[in-house]
N, C-alpha and C positions, 0 to 999 in steps of 0.2 A: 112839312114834317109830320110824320105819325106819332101818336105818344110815347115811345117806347125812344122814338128819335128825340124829343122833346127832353125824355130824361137824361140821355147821355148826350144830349146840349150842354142841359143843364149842369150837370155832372162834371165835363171838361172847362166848363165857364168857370166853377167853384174853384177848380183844381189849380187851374191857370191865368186866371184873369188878375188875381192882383202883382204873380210875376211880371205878366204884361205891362201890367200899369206902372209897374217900376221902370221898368226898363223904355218904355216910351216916353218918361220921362228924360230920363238918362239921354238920349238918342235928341232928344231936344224939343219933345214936343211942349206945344203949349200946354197947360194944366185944362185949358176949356176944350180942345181938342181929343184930349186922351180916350175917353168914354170914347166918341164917333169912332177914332180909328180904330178900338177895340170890340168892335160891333163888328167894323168892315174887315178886322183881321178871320175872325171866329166864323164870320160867313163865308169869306173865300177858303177859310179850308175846308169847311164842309159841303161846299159845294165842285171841290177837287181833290178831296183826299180819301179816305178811308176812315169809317170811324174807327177802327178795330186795329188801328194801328197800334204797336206799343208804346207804351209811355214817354220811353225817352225820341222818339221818333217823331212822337206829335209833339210833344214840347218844341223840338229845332226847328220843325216845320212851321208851329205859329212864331217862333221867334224871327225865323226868315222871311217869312210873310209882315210881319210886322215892322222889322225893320226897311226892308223895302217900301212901305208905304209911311213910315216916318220921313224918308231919302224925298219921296214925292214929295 
């Protein structure tokens, strides 16, 4: 990642990550698990999605992403 990518990591991590963490709960995860699969959700969309997508668009897409790998 470049620093400009770095920020809007950053940026969507802040915005979304503690939804995530709710809802990976919800879904059933372990509480020791959550962190890891919230790492591995945030990477697999940025390494097939768009950052520039809009708001409500990347939100479903980590959420879909996330719950498929809660399913795992």
């Amino acid at each position: 990642m470049r620093v400009n990518d770095d920020a809007v990591f950053d940026s969507v991590y802040v915005e979304y990550g503690p939804v995530l963490r709710v809802l990976a709960v919800r879904y059933g995860l372990p509480y020791e698990e959550v962190e890891d699969v919230i790492q591995e959700t945030f990477l697999s969309y940025f390494t097939h999605y768009p950052v520039d997508w809009e708001s409500g668009r990347m939100k479903g897409m980590l959420v879909r992403i996330l719950k498929n790998k809660c399913i795992d």
